[in-house]
DSSP file (Angstrom, degrees, kcal/mol; ACC not computed):
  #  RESIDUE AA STRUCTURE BP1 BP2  ACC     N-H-->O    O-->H-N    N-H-->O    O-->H-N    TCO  KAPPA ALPHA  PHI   PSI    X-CA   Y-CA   Z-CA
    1    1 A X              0   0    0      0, 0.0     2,-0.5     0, 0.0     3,-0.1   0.000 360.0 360.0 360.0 126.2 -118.6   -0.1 -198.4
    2    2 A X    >>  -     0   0    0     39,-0.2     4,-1.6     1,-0.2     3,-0.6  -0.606 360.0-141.4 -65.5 110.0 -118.8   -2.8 -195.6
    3    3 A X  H 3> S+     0   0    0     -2,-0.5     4,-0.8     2,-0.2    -1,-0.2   0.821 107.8  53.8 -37.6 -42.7 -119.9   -0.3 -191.8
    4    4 A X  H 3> S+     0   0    0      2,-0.2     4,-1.3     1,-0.1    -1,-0.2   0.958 100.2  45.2 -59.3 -52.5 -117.4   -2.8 -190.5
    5    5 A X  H <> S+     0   0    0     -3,-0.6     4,-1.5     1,-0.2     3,-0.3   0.953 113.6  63.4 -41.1 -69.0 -114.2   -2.5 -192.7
    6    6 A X  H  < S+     0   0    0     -4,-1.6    12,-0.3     1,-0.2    -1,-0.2   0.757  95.4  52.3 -59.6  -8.5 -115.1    1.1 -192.0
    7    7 A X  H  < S+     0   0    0     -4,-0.8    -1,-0.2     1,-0.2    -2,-0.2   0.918 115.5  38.5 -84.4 -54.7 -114.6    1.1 -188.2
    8    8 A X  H  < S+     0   0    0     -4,-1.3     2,-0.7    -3,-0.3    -2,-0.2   0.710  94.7  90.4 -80.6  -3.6 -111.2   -0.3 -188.1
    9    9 A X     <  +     0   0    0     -4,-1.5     2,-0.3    -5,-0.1     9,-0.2  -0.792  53.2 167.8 -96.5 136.9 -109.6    1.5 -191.4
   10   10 A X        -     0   0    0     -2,-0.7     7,-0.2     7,-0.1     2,-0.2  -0.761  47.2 -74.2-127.3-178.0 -108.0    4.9 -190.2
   11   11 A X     >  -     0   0    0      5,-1.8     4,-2.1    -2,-0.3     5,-0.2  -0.357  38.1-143.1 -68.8 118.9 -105.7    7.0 -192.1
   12   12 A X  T  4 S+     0   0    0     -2,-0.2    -1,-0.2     2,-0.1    33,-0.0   0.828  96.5  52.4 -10.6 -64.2 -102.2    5.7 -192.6
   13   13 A X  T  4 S+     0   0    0      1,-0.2    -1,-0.1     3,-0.1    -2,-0.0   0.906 130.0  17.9 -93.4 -41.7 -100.1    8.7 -192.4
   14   14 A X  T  4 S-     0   0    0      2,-0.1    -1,-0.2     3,-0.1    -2,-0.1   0.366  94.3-117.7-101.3  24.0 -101.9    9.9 -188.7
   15   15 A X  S  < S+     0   0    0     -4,-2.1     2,-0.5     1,-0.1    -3,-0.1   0.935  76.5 139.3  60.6  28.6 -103.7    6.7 -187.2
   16   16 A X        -     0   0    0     -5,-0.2    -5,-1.8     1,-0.2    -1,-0.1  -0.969  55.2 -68.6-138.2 169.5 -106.5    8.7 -187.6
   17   17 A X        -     0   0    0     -2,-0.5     2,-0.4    -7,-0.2    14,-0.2   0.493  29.8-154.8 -17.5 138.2 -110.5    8.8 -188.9
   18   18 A X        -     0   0    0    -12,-0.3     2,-0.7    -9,-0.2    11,-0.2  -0.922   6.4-145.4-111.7 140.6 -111.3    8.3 -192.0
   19   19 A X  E     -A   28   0A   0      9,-4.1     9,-1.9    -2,-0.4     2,-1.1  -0.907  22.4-134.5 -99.1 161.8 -115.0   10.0 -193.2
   20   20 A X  E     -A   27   0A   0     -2,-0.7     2,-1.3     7,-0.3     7,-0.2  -0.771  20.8-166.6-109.3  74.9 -116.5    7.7 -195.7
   21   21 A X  E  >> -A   26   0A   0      5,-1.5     5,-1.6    -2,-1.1     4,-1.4  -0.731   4.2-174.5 -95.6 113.5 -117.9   10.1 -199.1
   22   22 A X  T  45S+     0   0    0     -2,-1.3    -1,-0.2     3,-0.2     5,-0.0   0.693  79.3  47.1 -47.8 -39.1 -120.1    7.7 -201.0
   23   23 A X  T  45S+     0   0    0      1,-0.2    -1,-0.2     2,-0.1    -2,-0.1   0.941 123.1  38.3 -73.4 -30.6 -120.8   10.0 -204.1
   24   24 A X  T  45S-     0   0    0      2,-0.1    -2,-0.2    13,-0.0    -1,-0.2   0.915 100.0-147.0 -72.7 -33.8 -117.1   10.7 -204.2
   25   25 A X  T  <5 +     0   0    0     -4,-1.4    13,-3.0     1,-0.4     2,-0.3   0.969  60.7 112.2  66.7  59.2 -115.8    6.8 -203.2
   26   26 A X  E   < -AB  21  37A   0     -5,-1.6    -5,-1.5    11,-0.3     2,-0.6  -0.952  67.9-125.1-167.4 150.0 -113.1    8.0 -201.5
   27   27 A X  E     -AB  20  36A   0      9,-3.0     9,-1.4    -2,-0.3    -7,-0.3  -0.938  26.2-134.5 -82.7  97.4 -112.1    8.1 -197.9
   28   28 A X  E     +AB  19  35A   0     -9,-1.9    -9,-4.1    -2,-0.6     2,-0.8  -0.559  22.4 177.8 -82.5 126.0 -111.1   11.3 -195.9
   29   29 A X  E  >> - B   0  34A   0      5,-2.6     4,-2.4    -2,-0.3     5,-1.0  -0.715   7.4-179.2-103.5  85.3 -108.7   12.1 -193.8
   30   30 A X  T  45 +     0   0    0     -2,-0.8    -1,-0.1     2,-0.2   -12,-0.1   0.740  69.2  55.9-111.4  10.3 -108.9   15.4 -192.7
   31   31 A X  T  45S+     0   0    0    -14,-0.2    -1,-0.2    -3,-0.1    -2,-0.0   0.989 121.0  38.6 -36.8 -75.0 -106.1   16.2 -190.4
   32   32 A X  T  45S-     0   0    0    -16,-0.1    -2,-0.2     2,-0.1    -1,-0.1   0.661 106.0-135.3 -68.4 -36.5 -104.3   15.3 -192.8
   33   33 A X  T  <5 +     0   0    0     -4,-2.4    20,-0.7     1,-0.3     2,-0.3   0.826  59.4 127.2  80.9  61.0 -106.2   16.7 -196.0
   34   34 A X  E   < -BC  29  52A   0     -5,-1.0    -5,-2.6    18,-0.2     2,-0.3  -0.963  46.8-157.3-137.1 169.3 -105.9   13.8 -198.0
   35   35 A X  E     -BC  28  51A   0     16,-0.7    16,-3.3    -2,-0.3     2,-0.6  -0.985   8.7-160.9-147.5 116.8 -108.6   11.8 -199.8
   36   36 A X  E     -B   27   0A   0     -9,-1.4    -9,-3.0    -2,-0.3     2,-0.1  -0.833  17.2-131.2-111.0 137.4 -108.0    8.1 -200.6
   37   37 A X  E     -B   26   0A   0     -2,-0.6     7,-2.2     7,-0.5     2,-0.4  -0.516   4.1-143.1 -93.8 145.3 -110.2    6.3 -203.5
   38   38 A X  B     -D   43   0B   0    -13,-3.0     2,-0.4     5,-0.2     5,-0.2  -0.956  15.9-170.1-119.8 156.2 -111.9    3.1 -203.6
   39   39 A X  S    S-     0   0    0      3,-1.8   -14,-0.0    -2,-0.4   -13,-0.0  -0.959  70.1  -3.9-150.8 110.6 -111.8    1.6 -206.4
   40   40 A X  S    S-     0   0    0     -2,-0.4    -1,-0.2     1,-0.2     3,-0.1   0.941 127.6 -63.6  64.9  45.8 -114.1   -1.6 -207.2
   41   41 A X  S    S+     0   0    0      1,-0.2     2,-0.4   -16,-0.1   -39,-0.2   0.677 115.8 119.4  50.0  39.8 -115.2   -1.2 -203.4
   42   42 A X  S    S-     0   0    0    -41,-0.1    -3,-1.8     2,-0.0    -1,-0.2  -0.980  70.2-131.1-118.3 124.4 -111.0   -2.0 -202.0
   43   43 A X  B     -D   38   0B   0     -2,-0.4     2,-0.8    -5,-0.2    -5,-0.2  -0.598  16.1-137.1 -68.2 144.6 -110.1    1.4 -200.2
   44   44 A X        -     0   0    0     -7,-2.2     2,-0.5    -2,-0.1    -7,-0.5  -0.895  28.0-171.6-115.2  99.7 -106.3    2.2 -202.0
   45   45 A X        +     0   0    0     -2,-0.8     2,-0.6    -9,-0.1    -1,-0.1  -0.464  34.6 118.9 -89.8  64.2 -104.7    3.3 -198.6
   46   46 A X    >>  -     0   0    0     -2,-0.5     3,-5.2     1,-0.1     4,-0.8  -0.826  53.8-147.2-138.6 114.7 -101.7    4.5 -199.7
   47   47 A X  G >4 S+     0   0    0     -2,-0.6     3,-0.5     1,-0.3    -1,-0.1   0.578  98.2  48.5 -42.6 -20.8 -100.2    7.9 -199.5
   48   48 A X  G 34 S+     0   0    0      1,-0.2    -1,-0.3     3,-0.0     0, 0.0   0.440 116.7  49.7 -88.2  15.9  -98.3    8.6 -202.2
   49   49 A X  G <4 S+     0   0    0     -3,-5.2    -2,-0.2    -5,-0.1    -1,-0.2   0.455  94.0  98.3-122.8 -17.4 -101.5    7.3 -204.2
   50   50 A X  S << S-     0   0    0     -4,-0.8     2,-0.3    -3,-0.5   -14,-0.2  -0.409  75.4-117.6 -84.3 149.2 -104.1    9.7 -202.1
   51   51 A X  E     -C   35   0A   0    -16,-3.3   -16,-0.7    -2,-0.1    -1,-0.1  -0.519  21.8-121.2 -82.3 155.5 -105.4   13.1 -203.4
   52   52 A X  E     -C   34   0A   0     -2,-0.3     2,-0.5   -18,-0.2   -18,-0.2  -0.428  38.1-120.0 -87.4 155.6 -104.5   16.2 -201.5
   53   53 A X        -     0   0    0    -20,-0.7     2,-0.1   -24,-0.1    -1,-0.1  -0.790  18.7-118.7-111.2 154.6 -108.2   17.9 -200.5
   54   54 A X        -     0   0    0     -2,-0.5     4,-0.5     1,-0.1   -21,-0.0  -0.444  30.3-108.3 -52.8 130.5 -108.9   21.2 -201.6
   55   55 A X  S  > S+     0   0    0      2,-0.1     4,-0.8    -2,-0.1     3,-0.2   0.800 124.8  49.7 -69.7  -3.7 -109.5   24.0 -198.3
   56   56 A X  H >> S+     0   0    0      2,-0.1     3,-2.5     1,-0.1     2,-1.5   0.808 110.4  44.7 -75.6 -68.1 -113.2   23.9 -199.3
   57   57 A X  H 34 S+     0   0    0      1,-0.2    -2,-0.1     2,-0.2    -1,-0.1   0.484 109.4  63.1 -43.7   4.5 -113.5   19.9 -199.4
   58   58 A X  H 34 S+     0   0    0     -2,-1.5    -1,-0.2    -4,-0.5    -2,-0.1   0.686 100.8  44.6-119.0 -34.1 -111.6   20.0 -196.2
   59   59 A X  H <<        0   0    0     -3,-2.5    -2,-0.2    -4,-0.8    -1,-0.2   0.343 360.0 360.0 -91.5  18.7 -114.2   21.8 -194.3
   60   60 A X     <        0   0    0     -4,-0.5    -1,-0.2     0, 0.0    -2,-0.1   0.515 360.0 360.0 -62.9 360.0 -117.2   19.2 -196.0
């Protein structure tokens, strides 16, 4: 994942952080709980498409 790409993408549904898990490939939002996939290294930033996080994965 391009460190640049990663500074400017924030969550959709709150404008807000994303964390970047590499083993998972998936973006975090975790205000929100949500987890968004990349898929063939294109983040898919779209809510109805993200997974909802777990309350463990939520305090990772």
């Amino acid at each position: 994942m391009d460190p640049k790409l990663l500074d400017i993408l924030v969550c959709p549904v709150c404008k807000g952080p994303l964390d970047y898990r590499r083993e998972a490939h998936e973006l975090v939002c975790r205000p929100c709980r949500l987890a968004y996939a990349i898929r063939d290294g294109i983040p898919v930033m779209l809510a109805d498409e993200a997974r909802e996080l777990t309350p463990d994965e939520a305090q990772q």
